[in-house]
C-alpha positions in Angstrom: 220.1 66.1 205.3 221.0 63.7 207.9 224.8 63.8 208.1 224.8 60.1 209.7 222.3 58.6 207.0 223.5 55.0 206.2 221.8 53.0 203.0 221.0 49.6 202.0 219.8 48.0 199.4 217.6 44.6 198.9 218.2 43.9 195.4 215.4 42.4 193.6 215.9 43.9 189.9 213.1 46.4 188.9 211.6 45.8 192.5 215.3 47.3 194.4 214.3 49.4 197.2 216.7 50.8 199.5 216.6 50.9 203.3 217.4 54.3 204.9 218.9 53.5 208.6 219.2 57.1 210.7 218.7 59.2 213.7 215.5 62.1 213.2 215.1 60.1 209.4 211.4 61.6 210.6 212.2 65.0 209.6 213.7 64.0 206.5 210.9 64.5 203.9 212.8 64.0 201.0 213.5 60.4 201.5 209.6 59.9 201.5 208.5 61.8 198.9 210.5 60.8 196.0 209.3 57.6 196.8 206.0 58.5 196.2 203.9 58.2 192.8 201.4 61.0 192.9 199.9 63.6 195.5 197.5 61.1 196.9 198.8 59.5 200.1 197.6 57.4 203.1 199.0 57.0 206.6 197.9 54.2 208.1 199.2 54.0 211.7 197.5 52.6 215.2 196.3 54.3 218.6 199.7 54.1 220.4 201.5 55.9 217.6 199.1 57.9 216.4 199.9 60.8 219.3 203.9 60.3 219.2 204.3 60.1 215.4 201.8 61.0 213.0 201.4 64.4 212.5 205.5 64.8 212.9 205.0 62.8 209.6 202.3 64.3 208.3 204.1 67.8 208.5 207.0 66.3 206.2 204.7 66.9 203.4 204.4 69.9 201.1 201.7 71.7 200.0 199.8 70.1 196.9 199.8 66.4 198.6 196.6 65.3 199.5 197.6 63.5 202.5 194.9 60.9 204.7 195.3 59.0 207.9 193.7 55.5 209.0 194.1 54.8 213.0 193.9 51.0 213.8 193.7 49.6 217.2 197.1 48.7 218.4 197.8 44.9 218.7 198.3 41.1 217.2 194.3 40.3 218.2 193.6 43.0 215.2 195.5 41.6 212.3 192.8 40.4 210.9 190.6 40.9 207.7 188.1 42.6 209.7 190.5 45.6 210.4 192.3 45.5 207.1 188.8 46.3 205.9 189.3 49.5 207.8 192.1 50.5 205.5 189.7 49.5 202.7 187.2 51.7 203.6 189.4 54.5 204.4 191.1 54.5 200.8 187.4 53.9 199.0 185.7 57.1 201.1 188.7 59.3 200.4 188.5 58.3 196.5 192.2 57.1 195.9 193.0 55.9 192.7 196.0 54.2 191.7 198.6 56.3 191.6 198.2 56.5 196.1 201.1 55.5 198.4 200.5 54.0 201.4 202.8 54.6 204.5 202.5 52.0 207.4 203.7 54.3 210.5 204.1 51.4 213.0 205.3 48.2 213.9 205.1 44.4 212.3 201.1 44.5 212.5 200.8 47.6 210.9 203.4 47.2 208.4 201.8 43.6 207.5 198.5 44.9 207.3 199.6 48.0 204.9 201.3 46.0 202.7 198.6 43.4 202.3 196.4 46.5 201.5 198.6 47.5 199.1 199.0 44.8 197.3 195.1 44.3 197.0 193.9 47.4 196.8 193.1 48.1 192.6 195.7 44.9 192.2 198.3 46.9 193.4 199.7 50.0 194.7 203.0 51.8 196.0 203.5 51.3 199.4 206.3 52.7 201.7 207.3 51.3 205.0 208.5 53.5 208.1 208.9 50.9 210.9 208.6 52.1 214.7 209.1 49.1 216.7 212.9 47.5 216.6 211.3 44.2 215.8 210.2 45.8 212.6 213.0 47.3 211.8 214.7 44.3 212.1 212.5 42.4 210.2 209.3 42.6 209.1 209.5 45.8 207.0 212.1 44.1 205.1 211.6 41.5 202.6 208.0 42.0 201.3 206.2 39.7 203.4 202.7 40.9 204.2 199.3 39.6 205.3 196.9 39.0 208.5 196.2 36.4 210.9 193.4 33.3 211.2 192.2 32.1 214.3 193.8 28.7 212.6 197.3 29.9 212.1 199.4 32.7 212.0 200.1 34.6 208.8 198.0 32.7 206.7 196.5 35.3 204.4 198.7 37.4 202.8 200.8 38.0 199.6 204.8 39.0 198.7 204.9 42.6 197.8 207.3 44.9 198.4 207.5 48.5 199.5 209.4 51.2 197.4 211.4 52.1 200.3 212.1 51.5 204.3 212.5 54.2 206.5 214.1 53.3 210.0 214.4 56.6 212.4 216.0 55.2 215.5 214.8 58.2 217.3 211.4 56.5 217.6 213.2 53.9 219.9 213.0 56.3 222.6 209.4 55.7 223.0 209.6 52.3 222.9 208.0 49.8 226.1 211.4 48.3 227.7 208.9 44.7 226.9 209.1 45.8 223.2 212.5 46.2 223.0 213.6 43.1 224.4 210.9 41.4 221.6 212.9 43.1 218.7 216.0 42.0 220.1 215.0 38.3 219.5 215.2 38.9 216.0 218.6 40.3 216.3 219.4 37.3 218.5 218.1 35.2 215.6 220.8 36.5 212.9 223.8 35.5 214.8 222.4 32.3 215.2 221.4 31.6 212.0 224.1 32.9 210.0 227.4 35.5 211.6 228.9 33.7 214.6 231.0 36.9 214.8 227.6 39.1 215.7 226.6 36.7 217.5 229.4 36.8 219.6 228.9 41.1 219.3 225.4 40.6 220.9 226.8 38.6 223.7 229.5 41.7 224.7 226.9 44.1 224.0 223.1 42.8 225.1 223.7 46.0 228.1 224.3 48.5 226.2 221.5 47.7 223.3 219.0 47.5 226.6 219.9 50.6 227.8 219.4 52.4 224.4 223.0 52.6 223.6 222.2 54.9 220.3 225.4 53.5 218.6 225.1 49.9 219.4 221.7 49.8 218.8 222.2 51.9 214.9 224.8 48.4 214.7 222.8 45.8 215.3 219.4 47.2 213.4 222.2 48.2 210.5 223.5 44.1 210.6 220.5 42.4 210.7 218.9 44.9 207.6 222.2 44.0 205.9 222.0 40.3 206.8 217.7 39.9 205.9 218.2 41.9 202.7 221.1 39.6 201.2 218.7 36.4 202.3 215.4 38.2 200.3 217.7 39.0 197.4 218.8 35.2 197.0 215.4 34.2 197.8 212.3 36.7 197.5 209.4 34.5 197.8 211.1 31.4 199.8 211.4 28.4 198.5 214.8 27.7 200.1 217.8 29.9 201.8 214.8 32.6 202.8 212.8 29.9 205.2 216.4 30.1 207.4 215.2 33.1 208.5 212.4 31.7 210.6 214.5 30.1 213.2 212.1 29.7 215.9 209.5 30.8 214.3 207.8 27.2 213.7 207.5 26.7 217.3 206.5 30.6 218.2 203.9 30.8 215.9 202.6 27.6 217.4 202.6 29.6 221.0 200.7 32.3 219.4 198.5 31.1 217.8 197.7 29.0 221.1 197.9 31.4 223.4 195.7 33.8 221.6 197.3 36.6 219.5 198.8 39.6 221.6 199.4 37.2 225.0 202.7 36.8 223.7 204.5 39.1 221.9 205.9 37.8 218.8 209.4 38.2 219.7 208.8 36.3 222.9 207.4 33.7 221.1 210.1 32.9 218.7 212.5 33.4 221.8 211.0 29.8 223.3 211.2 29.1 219.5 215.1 29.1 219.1 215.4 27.8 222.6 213.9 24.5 221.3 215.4 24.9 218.0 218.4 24.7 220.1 217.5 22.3 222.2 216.8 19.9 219.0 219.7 20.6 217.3 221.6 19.6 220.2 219.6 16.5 220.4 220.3 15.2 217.1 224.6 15.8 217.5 224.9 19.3 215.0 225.6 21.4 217.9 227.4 21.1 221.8 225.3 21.5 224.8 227.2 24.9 225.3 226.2 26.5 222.3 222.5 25.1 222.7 223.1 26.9 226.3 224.8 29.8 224.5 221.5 30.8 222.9 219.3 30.1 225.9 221.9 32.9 227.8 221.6 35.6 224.9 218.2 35.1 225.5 217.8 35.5 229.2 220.2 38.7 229.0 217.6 40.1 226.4 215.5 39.5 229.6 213.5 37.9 227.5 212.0 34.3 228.0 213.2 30.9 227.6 210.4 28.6 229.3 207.0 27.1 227.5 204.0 28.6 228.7 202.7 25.9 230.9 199.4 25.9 229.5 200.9 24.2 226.2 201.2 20.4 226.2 203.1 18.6 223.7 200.2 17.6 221.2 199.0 21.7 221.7 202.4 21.9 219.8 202.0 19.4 217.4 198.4 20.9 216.5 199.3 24.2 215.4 202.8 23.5 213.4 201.1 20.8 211.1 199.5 23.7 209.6 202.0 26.0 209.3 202.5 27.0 206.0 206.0 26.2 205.9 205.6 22.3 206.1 206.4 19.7 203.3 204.4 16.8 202.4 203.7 15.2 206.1 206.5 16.4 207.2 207.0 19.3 209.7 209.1 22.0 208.5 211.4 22.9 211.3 214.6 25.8 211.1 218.0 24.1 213.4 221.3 24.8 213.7 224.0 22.7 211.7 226.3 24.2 214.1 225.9 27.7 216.1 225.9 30.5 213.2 224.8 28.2 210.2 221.7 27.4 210.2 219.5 24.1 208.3 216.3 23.0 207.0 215.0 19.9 208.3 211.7 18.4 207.5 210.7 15.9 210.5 208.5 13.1 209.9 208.9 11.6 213.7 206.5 13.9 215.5 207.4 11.8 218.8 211.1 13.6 218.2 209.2 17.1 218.7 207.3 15.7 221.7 209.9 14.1 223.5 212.3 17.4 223.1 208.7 19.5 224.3 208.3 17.1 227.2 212.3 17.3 228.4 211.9 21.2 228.6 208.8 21.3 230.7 
């Protein structure tokens, strides 16, 4: 057993799953399989995994599981209903029944996509998630948010379901694009924004050593933000308050994304410019000093990751995409800002010249 295995837990009542955080977790079959309801199980995994990762998990397995493998294509461009119909026809041709566990072995799109399936598939079935990106680990195999894109807006098909477990081997960061890294370290950024000044503060001391790979500052941050996303699901599974925080940024991100064409921008890029703005806004309107607007501008750049609006985008490109974002109220856009830097608010705007004019200064 690993001797350095730390455990979480989002506690949702009968739907508690716990979060394993660990070097080589990979190897680790027993934190998979008694997680799993029968011998029927399902991989599904993309193209750029597929030869690091897949049959290192298929091997965990003993004999007597009846273990199949689904390879998407690897990016955002193929989260859609098209592909998920891949997983469909995977689970139909090999004849699972209810009683099959799906494993998502990849990062956000994968582990969106999986759980979408399993929540459809025969209204329902077991679903574990074993994140290899650090933006998934972070975030997006937490929570129980899953679903696929529309060329209208991001994430607008999908349900709340959650897995039985989360498996994060930090080994996998190893392979990991230097790009990718700095795109799940925008959702680190995010939580010491939103809600701990004092990791906040950690990140800004430490951004080096999490970009070189620092194996123990990296197990921190990826252990803080889990701890800090599965207290905010267990308040608020299905957000319909405190749980919206957690998409600081993401209002004008998605809005980039979408834009731009899924996959031009990483995700994590994307809500970068997001909390720059958020910033920027929340400096506008007195809640927080032009230094700490500036403060999350510099975490940013020293996640070498950017801070400028793609220059294609005009203010009313903006406008177009977030009045359809599924967060939004009434008329009124739905945006995440900063009360003050580590305390995050909800603020429905009804000025869209507010959002323009803040578009138009950072130009």
């Amino acid at each position: 057993m690993n001797s350095k295995l730390d455990t979480l837990k989002v506690a949702l009542g009968e739907r508690s799953y716990p979060i394993y955080i660990g070097h080589g977790l990979l190897n680790e079959a027993h934190l998979i399989e008694k997680h799993i309801a029968s011998r029927q199980v399902m991989i599904v995994t993309n193209e750029t995994i597929e030869p690091l990762y897949l049959q290192q998990c298929i091997k965990q397995f003993s004999n007597g599981f009846d273990v199949n493998a689904v390879v998407l294509p690897d990016g955002e461009r193929y989260k859609t209903l098209t592909y998920l119909n891949k997983i469909f026809d995977s689970l139909l041709e090999n004849k699972c029944n209810r009683q099959v566990t799906l494993i998502a072995l990849g990062g956000g799109v994968v582990g969106d996509m999986t759980g979408f399936a399993a929540a459809s598939y025969q209204r329902g079935v077991n679903f574990i998630q074993i994140p290899t990106t650090l933006l998934s680990q972070v975030d997006s195999s937490v929570g129980g948010k899953t679903g696929v894109n529309h060329a209208l807006g991001k994430n607008m098909i999908g349900a709340f379901y959650q897995p039985k477990c989360v498996v994060i081997d930090t080994a996998v960061l190893s392979t990991l694009p230097d790009r990718e890294l700095s795109a799940g370290l925008a959702e680190v950024i995010k939580y010491g924004a939103i809600c701990d000044i004092t990791f906040f503060e950690w990140l800004e001391k430490n951004m080096e050593r999490l970009l070189e790979r620092n194996a123990a500052a990296l197990t921190y941050a990826i252990k803080t933000s889990c701890m800090k996303k599965a207290e905010v699901v267990a308040k608020d599974e299905k957000e319909s308050g405190v749980r919206a925080t957690l998409n600081f940024g993401h209002t004008f991100g998605h809005a980039i994304e979408t834009h731009m064409g899924y996959g031009e921008w990483l995700h994590g890029e994307a809500v970068s410019v997001g909390m720059c703005l958020a910033a920027d806004m929340s400096e506008s309107l007195g809640w927080i000093s032009s230094s700490d607007s500036s403060r999350v501008r510099s975490l940013c750049l020293q996640a070498n990751l950017p801070v400028d609006l793609p220059k294609e985008m005009k203010a009313p490109d903006y406008l177009e995409q977030m009045k359809v974002d599924k967060k939004n109220v009434s008329k009124s856009i739905r945006l995440v800002l900063l009360q003050k830097l580590g305390e995050a608010v909800i603020y429905d705007c009804r000025d869209e010249t507010l959002i323009s004019e803040m578009i138009v200064r950072n130009q």
